[in-house]
C-alpha positions as CSV (number, residue, x, y, z in Angstrom):
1,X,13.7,-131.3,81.9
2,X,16.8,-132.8,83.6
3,X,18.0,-131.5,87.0
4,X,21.1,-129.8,87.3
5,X,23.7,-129.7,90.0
6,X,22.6,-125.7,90.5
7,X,19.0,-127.2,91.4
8,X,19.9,-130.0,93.6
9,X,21.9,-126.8,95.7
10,X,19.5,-125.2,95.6
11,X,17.0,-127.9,97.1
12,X,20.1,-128.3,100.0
13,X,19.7,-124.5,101.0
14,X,16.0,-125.9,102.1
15,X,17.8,-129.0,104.1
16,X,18.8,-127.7,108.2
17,X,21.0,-129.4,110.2
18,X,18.4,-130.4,113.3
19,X,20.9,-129.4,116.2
20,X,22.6,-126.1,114.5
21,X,19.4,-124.9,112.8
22,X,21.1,-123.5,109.3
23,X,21.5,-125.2,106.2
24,X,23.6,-127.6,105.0
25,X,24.8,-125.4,102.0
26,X,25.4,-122.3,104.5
27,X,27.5,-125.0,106.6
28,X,29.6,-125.9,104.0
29,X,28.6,-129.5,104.6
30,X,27.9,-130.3,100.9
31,X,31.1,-131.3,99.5
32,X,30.0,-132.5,96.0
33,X,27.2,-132.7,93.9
34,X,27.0,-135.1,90.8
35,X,24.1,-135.7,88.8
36,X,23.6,-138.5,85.9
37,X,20.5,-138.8,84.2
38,X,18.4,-139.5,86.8
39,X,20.7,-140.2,89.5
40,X,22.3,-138.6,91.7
41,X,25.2,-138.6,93.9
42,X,26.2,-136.5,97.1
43,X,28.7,-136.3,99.7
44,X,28.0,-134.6,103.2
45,X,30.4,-133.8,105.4
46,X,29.3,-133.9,109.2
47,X,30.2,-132.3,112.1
48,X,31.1,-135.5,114.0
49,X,31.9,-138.7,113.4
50,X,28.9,-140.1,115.9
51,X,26.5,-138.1,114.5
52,X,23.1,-139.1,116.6
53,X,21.1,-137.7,113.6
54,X,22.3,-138.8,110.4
55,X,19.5,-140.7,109.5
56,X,16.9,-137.7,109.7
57,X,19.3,-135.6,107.9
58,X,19.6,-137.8,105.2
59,X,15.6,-138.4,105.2
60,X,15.2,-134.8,104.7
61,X,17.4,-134.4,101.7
62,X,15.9,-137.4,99.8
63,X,12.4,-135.3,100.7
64,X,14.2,-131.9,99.5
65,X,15.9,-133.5,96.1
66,X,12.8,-135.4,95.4
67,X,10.5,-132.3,95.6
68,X,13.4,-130.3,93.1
69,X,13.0,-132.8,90.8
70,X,9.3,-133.0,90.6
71,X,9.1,-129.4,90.1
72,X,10.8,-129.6,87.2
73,X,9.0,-132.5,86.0
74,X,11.8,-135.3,86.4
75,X,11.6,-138.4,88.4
76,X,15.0,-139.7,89.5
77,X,16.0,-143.5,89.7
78,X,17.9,-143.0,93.0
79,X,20.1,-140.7,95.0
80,X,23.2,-141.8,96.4
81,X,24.8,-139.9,99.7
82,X,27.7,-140.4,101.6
83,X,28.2,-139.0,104.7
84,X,32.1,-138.3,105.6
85,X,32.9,-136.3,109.2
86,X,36.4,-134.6,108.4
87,X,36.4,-132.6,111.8
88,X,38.6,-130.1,111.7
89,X,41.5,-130.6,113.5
90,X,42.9,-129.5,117.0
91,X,45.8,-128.2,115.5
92,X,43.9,-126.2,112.9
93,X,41.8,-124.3,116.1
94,X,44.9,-123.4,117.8
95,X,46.2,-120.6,116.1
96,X,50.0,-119.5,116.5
97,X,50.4,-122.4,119.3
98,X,52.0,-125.5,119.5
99,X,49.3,-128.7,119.7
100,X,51.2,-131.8,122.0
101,X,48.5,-134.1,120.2
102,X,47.9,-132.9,116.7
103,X,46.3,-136.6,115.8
104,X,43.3,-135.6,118.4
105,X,40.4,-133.6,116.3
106,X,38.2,-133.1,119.9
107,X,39.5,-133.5,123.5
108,X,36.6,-134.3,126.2
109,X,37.4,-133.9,130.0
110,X,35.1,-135.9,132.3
111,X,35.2,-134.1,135.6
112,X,33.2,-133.6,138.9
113,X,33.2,-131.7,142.0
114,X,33.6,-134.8,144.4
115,X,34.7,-138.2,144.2
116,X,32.2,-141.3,144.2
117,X,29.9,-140.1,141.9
118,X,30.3,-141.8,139.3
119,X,32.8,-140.1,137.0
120,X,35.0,-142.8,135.7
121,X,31.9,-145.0,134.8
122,X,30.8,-142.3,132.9
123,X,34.0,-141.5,130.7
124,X,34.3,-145.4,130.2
125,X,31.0,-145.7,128.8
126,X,31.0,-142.6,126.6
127,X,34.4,-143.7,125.4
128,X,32.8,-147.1,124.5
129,X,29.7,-145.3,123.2
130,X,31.1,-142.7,121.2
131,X,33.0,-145.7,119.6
132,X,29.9,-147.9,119.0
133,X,29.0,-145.0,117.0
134,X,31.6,-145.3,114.4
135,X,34.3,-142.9,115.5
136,X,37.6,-143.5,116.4
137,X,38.2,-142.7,120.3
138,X,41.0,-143.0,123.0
139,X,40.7,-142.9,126.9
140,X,42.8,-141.6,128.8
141,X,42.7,-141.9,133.0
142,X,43.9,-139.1,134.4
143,X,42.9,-139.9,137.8
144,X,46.3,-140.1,138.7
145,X,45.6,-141.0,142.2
146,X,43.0,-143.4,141.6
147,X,43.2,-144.8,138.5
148,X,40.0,-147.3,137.6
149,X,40.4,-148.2,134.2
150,X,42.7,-151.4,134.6
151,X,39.8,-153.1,136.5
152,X,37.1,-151.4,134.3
153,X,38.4,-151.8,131.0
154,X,39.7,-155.7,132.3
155,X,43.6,-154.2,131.8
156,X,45.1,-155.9,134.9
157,X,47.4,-158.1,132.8
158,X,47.7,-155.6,129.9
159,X,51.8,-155.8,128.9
160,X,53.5,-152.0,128.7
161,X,55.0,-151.6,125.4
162,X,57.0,-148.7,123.5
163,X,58.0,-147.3,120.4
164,X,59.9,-144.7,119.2
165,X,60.0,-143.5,122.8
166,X,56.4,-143.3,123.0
167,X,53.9,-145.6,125.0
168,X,51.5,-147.9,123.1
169,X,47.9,-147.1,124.3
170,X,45.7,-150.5,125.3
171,X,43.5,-151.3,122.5
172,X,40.0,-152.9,124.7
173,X,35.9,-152.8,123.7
174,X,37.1,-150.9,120.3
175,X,38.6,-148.2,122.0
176,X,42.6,-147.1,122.9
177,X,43.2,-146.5,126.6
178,X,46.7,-145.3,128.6
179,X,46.3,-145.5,132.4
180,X,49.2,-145.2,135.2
181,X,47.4,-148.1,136.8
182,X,49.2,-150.7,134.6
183,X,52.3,-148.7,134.9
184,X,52.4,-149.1,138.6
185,X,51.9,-151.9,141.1
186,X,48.4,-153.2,141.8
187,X,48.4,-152.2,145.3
188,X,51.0,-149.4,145.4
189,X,50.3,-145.7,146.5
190,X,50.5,-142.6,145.0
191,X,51.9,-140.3,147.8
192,X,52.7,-137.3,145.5
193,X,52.8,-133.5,145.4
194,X,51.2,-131.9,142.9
195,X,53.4,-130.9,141.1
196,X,54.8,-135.1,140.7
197,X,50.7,-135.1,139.7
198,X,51.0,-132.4,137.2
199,X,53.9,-134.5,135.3
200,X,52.7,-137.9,135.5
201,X,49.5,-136.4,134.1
202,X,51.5,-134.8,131.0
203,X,53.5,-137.4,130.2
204,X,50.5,-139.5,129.8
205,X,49.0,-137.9,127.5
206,X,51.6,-136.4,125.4
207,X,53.8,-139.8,125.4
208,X,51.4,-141.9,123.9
209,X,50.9,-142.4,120.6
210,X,47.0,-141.7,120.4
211,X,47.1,-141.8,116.3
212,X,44.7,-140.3,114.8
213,X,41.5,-139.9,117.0
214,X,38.3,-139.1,116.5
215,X,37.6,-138.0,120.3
216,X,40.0,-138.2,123.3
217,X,38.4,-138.7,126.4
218,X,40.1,-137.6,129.7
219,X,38.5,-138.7,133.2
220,X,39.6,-136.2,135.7
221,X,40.4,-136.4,139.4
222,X,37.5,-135.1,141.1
223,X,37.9,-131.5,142.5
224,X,39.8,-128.2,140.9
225,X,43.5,-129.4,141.9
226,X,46.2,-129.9,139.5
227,X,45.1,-132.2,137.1
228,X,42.3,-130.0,135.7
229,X,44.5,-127.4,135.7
230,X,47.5,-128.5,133.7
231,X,45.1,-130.4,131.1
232,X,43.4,-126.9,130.8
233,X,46.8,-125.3,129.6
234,X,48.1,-127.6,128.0
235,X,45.9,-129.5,125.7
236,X,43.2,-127.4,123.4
237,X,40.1,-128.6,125.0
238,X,36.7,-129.1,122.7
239,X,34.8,-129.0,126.5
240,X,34.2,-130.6,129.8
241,X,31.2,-133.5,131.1
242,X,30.5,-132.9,134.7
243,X,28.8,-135.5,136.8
244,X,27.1,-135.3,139.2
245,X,24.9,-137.3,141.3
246,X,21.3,-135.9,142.2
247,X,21.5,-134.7,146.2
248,X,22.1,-131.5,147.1
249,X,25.6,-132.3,148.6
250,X,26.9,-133.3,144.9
251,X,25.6,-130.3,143.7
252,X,27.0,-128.1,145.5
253,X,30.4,-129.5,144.4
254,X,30.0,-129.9,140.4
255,X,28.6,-126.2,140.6
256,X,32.5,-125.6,141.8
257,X,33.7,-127.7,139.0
258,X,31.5,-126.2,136.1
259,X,32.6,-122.4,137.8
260,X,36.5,-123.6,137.5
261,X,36.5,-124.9,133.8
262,X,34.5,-121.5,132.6
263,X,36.9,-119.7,134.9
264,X,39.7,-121.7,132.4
265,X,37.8,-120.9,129.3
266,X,36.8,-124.5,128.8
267,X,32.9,-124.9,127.0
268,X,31.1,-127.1,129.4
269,X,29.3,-129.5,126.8
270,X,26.7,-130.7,129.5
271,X,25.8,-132.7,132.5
272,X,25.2,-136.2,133.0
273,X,23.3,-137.3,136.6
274,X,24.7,-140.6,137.4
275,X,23.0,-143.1,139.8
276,X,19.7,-141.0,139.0
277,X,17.6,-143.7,139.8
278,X,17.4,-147.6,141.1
279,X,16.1,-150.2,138.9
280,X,16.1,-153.4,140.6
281,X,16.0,-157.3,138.9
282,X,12.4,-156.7,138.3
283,X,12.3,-153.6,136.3
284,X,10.7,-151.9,139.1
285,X,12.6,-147.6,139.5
286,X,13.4,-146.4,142.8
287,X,14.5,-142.4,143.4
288,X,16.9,-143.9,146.0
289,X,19.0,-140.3,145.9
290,X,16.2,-137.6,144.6
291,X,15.7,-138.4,140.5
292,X,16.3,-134.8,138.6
293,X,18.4,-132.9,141.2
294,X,21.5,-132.6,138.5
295,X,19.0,-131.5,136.1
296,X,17.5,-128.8,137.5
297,X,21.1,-127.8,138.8
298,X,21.7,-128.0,134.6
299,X,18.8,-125.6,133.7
300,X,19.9,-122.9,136.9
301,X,22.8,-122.7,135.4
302,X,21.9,-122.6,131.4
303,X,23.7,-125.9,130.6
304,X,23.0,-128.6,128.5
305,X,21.5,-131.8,130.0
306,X,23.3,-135.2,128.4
307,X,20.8,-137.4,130.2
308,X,20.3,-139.9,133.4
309,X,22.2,-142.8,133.8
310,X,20.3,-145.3,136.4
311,X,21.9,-147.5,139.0
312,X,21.8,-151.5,137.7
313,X,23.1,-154.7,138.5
314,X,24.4,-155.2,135.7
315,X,26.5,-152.2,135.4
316,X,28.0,-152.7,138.8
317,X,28.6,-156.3,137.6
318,X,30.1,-155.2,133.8
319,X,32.3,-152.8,135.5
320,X,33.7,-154.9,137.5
321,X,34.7,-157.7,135.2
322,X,36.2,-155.0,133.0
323,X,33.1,-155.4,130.6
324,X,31.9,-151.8,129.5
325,X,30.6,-153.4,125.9
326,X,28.0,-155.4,127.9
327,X,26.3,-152.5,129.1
328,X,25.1,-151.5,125.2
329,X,24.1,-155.2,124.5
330,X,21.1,-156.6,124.9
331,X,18.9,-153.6,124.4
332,X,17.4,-152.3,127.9
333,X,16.9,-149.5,130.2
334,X,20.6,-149.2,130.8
335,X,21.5,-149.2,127.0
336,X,18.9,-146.9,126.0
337,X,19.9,-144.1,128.9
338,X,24.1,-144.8,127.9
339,X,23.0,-144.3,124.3
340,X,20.9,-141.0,125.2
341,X,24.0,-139.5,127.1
342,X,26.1,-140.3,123.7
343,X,24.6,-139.2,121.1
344,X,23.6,-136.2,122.7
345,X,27.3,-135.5,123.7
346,X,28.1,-136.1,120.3
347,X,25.3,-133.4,119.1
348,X,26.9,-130.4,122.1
349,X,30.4,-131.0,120.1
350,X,29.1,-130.9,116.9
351,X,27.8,-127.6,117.5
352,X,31.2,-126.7,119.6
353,X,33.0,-127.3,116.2
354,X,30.8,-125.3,114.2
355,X,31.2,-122.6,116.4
356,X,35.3,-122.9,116.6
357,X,35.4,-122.9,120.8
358,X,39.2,-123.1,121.1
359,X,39.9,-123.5,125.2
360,X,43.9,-122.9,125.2
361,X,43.1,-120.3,128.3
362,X,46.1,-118.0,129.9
363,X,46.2,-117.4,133.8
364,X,46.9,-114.9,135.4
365,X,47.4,-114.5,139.3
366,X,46.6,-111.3,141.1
């Protein structure tokens, strides 16, 4: 007895997605169902372009389809799926309100209590990750007073162009990237107010032409000052990465940070614990700062952990020489824990989108 399109549903309603725990049908992830004979064809629709668990997924509808057809005594030739990620859109999720960057479907900020933890290395290397992946993502350094990402994305020669009054974002390691640091000299200061912060910060982001994007990710100033203040009313923010570093003293800080972005209504999408441990030329680890502190400061406060990210050699060395690529290739320690952080990331706003978090927060000052 041939298998009909009703059936093949059917066997879908069986098939879960492994991070939001309901079925694909129930999602509205199965966009088209064709059968021929004995083959058939499907297309599923993700919720993110970098989907860490594609593979199982598509394992367990092969399983499901194949067990439908057998029960019905048919034994298909093949099955066909394509996987598409049409994400809805940041300017479908703000209702009634103008969206600066309609071309951005999810809008990351990287933030931290303190500075030198770690916070730019992290946005980098997601950025770079999250493109590895497949998706299409922008970086954008909003670290207006100390902008890294001309020395770590190797920018430092990178030529300023413009069209239709817009900037041209630096295309480097399969990413696009704006920073002020090509905008302004090497060595020059940034002596500003907050309120010259609060502009240079918007009209970094808003004259750029990002394109269609995938992900925007936005490394933020340490602290609660400005910057994190104006990108949380003006931009529709997906949700916030804090990093944080393992002692208590870091801690203490990113609890202020997480505190100020749910204060803003912004989802905080996880924690990452940079420099979590020391692995030396010979592979040997050393808990040079207290291994785990972040992550128990994660689970105190209910929030998803993204992962550890060890202090190497080689990622001191690929930063500096503007080389974020090199820290995925050649398979290792440091790739494995970069790639852990990612996909995971990419799983916390794949559920974000499913549950339509909009962060477009009002203030009000008593």
């Amino acid at each position: 007895m041939p298998l009909t399109k009703e059936q093949i549903i059917d066997a879908l309603r069986t098939v879960n997605d492994p991070e939001l725990h309901k079925d694909l049908v129930t999602l509205n992830m199965v966009k088209s169902v064709a059968v021929d004979g004995s083959a058939v064809d499907l297309t599923i629709e993700l919720t993110t372009p970098a989907c860490p668990l594609k593979d199982q997924i598509r394992h367990d509808i092969e399983k499901a389809v194949h067990a439908k057809a057998a029960s019905v005594g048919e034994r298909l030739s093949r099955i066909d799926i394509d996987f598409t990620a049409d994400v809805r859109s940041a300017q479908d999720r703000v209702a009634g309100k103008e969206n600066p960057l309609p071309g951005v479907r999810n809008i990351i900020a990287v933030g931290a209590g303190k500075g030198g933890v770690g916070k730019s290395t992290v946005a980098v290397n997601l950025a770079v990750g999250l493109a590895r992946f497949g998706a299409r993502v922008g970086l954008l350094d909003g670290d207006i007073y100390g902008p890294s990402m001309p020395t770590m994305l190797g920018l430092n020669a990178a030529e300023v162009k413009a069209r239709n009054n817009l900037i041209q974002p630096f295309a480097a390691h399969g990413i696009v990237a704006m920073t002020i640091g090509v905008l302004v000299e090497p060595e020059k200061p940034l002596i500003w107010r907050g309120p010259m912060a609060h502009g240079a910060f918007k009209q970094l982001a808003t004259q750029t032409e990002w394109g269609e994007l995938d992900y925007l990710i936005i490394d933020l100033p340490p602290g609660t000052g400005d910057v994190p203040l104006t990108l949380a009313q003006m931009l529709p923010v997906t949700g916030a990465v804090i990093v944080c570093t393992p002692q208590r003293v870091a801690q203490d800080d990113a609890r202020r940070a997480v505190r100020m972005f749910q204060q803003l209504g912004v989802p905080i999408l996880g924690v990452v614990e940079n420099m979590s441990y020391f692995i030396c030329e010979h592979g040997s680890e050393y808990d040079i700062f207290g291994r785990g502190g972040a992550e128990v400061m994660a689970q105190e406060m209910n929030l998803p952990f993204l992962g550890s990210v060890p202090i190497t050699p080689a990622l001191r060395l690929n930063s500096d020489a503007g080389n974020p690529t090199a820290n995925f290739d050649p398979p290792g320690p440091l790739a494995d824990a970069l790639n852990k952080v990612v996909q995971n990331l990419a799983a916390q706003v794949s559920m974000a989108t499913m549950r339509n978090v909009v962060a477009q927060p009002t203030m009000s000052i008593t």
